[in-house]
C-alpha positions in Angstrom: 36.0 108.5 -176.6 39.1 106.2 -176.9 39.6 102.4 -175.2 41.6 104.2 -173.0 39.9 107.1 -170.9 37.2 104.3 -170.2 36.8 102.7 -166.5 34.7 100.1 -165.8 33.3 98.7 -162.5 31.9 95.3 -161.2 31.8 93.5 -157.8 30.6 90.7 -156.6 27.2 89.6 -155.5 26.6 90.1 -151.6 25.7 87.1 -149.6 22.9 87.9 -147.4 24.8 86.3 -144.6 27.9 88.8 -146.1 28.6 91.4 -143.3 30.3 93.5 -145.9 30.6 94.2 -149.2 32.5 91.8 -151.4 35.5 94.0 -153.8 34.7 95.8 -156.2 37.2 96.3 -159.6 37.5 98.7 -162.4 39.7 98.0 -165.5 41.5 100.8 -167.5 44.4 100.7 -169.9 47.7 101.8 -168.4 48.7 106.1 -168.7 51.9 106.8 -170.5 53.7 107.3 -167.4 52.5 103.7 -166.0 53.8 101.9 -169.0 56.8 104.1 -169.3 57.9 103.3 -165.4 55.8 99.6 -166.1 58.1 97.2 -164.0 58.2 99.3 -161.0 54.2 99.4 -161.0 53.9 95.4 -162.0 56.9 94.3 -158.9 54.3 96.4 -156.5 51.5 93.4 -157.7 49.7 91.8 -154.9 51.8 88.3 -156.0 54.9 90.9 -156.6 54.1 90.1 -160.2 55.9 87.7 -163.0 58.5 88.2 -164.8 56.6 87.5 -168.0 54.3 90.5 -167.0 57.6 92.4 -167.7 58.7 95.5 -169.9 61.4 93.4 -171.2 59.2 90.2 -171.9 56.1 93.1 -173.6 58.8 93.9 -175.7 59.9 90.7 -177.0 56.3 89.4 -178.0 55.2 92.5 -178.9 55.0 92.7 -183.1 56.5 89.1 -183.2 52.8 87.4 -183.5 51.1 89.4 -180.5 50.3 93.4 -180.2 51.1 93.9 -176.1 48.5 95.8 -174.2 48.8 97.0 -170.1 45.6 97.0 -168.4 45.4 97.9 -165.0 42.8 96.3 -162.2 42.0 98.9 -159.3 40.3 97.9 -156.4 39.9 99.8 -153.5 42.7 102.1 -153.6 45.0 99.4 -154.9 45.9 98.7 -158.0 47.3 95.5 -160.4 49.2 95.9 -163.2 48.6 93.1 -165.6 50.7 92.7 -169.5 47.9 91.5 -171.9 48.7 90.2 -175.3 46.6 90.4 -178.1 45.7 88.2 -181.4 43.3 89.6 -183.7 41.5 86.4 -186.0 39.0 86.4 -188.9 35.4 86.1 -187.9 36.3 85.0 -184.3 37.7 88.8 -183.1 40.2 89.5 -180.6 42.0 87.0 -178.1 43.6 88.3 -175.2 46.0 86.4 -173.0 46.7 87.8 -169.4 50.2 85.9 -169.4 51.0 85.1 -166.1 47.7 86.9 -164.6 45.6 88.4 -163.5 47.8 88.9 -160.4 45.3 89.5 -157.9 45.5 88.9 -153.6 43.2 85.7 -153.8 41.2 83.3 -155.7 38.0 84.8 -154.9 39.3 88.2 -156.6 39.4 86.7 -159.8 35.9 86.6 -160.7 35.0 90.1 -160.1 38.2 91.5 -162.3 37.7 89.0 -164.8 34.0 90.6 -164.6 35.5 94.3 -165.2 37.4 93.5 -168.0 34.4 92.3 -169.7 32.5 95.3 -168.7 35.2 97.3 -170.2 36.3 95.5 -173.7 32.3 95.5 -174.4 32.1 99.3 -173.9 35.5 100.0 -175.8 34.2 97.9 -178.7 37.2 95.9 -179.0 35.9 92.6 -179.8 37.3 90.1 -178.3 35.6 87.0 -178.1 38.0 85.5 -174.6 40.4 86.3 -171.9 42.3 83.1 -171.7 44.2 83.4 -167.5 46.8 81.7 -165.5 47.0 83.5 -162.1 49.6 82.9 -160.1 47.0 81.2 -157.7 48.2 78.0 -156.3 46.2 75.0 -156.8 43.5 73.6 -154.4 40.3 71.7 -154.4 38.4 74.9 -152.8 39.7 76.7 -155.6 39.1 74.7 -158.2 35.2 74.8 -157.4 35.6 78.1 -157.9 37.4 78.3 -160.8 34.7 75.7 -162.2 31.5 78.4 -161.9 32.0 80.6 -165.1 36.0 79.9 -166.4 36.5 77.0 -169.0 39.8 74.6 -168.3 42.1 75.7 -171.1 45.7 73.2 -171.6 48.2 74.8 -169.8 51.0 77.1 -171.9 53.9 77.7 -169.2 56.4 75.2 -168.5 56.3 76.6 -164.6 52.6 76.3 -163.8 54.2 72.9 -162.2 57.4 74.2 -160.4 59.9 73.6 -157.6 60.0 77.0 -155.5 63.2 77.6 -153.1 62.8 80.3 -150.3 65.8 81.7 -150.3 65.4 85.3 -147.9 67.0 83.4 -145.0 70.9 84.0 -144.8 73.3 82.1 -146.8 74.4 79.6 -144.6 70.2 78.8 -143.5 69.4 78.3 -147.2 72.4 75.8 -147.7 70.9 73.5 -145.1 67.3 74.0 -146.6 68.3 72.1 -149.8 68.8 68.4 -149.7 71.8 66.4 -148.5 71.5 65.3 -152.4 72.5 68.7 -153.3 74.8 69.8 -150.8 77.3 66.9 -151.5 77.4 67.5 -155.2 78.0 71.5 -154.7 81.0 70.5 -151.7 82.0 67.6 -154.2 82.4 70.3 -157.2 83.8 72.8 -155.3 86.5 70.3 -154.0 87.8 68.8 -157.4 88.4 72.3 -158.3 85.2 73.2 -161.0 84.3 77.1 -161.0 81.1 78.9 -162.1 82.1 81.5 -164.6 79.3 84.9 -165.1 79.8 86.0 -168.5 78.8 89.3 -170.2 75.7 89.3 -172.8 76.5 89.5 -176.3 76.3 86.7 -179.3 79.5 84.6 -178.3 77.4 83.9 -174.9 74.3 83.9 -176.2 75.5 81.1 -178.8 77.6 78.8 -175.7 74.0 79.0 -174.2 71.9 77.9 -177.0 74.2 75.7 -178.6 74.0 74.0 -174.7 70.1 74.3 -174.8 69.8 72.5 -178.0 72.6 69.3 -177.2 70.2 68.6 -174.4 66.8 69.2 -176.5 68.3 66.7 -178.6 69.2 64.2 -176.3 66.4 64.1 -174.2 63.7 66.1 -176.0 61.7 67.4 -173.2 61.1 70.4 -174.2 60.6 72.6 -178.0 63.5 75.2 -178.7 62.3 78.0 -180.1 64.9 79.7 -183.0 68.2 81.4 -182.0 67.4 84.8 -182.8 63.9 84.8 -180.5 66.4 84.1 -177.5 68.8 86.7 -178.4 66.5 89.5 -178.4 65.0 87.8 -175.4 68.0 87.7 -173.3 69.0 91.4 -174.8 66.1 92.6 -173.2 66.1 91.4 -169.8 70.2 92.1 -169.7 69.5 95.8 -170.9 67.5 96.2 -167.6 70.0 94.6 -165.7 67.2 91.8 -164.8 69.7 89.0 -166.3 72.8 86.7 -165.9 74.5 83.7 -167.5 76.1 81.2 -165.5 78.5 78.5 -166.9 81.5 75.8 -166.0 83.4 74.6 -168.3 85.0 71.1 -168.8 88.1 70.3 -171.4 88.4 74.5 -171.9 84.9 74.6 -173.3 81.3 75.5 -171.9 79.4 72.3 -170.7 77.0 73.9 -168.3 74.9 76.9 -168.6 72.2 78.6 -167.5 70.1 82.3 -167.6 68.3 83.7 -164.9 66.2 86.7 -164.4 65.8 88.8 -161.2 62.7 90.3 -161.2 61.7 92.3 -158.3 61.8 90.0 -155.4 61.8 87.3 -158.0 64.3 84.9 -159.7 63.3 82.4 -162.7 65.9 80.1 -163.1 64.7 80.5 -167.0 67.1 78.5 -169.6 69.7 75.9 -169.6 71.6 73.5 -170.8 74.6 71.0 -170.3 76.7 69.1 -172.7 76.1 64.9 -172.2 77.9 62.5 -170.3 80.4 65.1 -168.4 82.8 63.7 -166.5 82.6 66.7 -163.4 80.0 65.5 -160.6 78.0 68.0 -159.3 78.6 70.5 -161.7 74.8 71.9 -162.7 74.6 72.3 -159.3 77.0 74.4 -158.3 76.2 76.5 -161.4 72.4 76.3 -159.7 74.0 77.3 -156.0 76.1 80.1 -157.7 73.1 81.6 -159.3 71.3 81.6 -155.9 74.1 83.1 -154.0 74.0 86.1 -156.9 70.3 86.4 -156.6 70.6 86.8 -153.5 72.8 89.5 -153.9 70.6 91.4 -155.8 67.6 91.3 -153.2 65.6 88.1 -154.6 63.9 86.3 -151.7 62.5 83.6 -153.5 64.0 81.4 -156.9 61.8 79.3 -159.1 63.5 76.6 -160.9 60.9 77.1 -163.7 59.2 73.9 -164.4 58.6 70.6 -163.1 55.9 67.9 -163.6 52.9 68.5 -161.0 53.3 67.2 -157.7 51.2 64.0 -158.1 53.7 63.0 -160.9 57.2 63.8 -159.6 58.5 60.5 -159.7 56.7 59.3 -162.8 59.4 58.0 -165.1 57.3 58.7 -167.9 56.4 61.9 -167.6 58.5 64.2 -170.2 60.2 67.0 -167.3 61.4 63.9 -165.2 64.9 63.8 -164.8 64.3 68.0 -164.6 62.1 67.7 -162.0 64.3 65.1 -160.0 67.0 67.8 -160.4 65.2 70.8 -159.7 63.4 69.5 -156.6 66.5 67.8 -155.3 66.6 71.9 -154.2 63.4 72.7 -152.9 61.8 69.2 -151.9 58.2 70.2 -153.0 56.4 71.2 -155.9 53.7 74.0 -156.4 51.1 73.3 -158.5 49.3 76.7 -159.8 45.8 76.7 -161.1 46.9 76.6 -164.9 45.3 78.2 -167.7 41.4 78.6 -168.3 39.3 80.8 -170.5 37.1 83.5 -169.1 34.9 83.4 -172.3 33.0 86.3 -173.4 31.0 85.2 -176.7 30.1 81.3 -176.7 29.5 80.5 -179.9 32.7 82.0 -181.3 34.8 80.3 -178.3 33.5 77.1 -179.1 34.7 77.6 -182.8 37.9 78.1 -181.2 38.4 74.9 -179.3 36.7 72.5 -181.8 39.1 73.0 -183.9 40.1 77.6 -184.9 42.8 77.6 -182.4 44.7 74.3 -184.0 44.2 75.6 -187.5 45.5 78.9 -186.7 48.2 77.5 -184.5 49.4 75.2 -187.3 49.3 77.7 -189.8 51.4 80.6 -187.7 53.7 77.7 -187.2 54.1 77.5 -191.0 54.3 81.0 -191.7 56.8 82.1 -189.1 58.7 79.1 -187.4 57.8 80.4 -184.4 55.4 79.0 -181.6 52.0 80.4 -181.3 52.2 81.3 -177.7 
């Protein structure tokens, strides 16, 4: 019998002072038909899903380091729709990352799915050793204690497991007065002295004003790694094919000097790469390119806009911290950060996990680096 025509069950323990059940979950690999019509499925999720659970995003990883795998979590009639990439190491097994998942209704749902995808990777023989998570779960001292009981704390890999959120369902002129008095003068100040956002097509001559942005400010403030020109090409190829992308950029002196890529995902926008040229004599001008982006979201039926990555909330206004002057930036938007739960490993054979933090996954991350250029994750 193949991995895939297996189901497997597992629910939590009752409470005797339960007076019901606690859910049960059964984990599957997606049918043909579900991967084939996959972001329609993943945008029904309980947390409306990620944009990294995405078709376009399975297909950029997949074969560049990672084989892509679509599991599916059904409990009670519902189902979740969760991208799963795969890393296959001597001696150690299988690794499997639920990117951005699993996207389940509630902290205490993790457990028991977590649970089912044991059950079902142990009876599909497929050897993998853990099931490293970030849910979309937003931080808290409740869950945090039970995060603590059975998941190991793993660093955090996304840049927006810290991020400044911006509701944005409200009409126009309501989401204007949401953002700060910061923000709103820079966007008037732009728009008075005459600076325009310009939407450009994809294709290499925008994909190369973009990068060439995104690596002027990697080099002058170094906040974040910049991963080659030809990963974000195919990158932004696939999420313009679906019509889930758009490039925003002003120009000063007749040439670009801010820009910036955002993906609409379902109800979703990820304000997702950027970059701006130093010491530009326009005021205000990221932000109008930020307002104009929101306005076009909008427009295509996104209720909510993350500015993708900030420090945490305890450490906004830490000068030291690296995404500083970002966060300042970003939250000068939405005045608050969310903090999500972060990455942690659900780990499924002890001895060969504990290989894999003392010291497996740095070898093996160092090496890829050498081999490919490319980042591990």
């Amino acid at each position: 019998m193949s991995a895939r025509s297996h189901t497997y069950k597992t629910a939590h323990k009752t409470n005797r002072r339960d007076t019901a059940p606690l859910r049960e979950f059964t984990a599957r690999f997606a049918t043909g038909e579900e991967i084939e019509n996959w972001d329609k499925h993943v945008t029904a999720n309980p947390n409306g899903g990620n944009m990294l659970q995405s078709a376009a995003y399975a297909s950029v990883k997949n074969g560049n380091g990672w084989d892509v795998r679509f599991l599916v979590l059904e409990s009670g009639g519902a189902a979740s729709y969760n991208l799963v990439m795969e890393k296959k190491f001597p001696v150690l097994g299988r690794l499997w990352y639920l990117i951005k998942g699993p996207d389940v209704g509630a902290a205490a749902d993790l457990k028991p799915a977590l649970a089912a995808c044991a059950e079902f990777v142990k009876a599909a023989k497929l050897n993998v050793f853990a099931i490293k998570v970030e849910p979309d779960i937003v931080d808290a001292p409740e869950v945090q204690s039970q995060l603590a009981a059975g998941l190991v704390k793993a660093p955090n890999i996304q840049s927006n497991d810290s991020t400044a959120l911006l509701d944005i369902s409200a009409p126009e002129n309501e989401v204007f007065r949401s953002i700060s008095s910061r923000a709103r003068n820079a966007i008037r100040r732009a728009e008075r002295e005459g600076c325009e956002v310009v939407q450009r097509e994809q294709g290499p001559e925008t994909y190369r004003a973009l990068y060439d942005l995104m690596a002027d400010t990697v080099n002058a403030k170094g906040s974040m790694p910049l991963r080659s020109y030809e990963y974000y090409a195919r990158f932004w190829d696939e999420f313009c094919d679906r019509g889930q992308g758009s490039f925003f950029f002003v120009y000063e002196d007749g040439k670009p000097s801010v820009g910036a890529f955002v993906i609409n995902y379902g109800s979703k926008a990820t304000y997702k790469d950027g970059g701006s040229t130093q010491n530009r004599k326009q005021y205000g001008d990221s932000h109008l390119v930020q307002w104009a982006a929101i306005r076009r979201m909008k427009e295509l039926g996104c209720t909510e806009y993350d500015f993708c990555g900030t420090p945490p909330a305890a450490r906004i206004k830490d000068k030291s911290h690296t995404l500083h002057g970002m966060g300042m930036f970003k939250t000068s938007f939405s005045k608050t950060v969310t903090d999500f739960v972060g990455c942690y490993d659900f780990v499924l054979a002890p001895v060969r996990h504990r290989l894999w933090v003392q010291g497996a996954e740095r070898v093996f991350r160092r090496l890829e680096t050498m081999r490919t250029g490319n980042q591990f994750y």
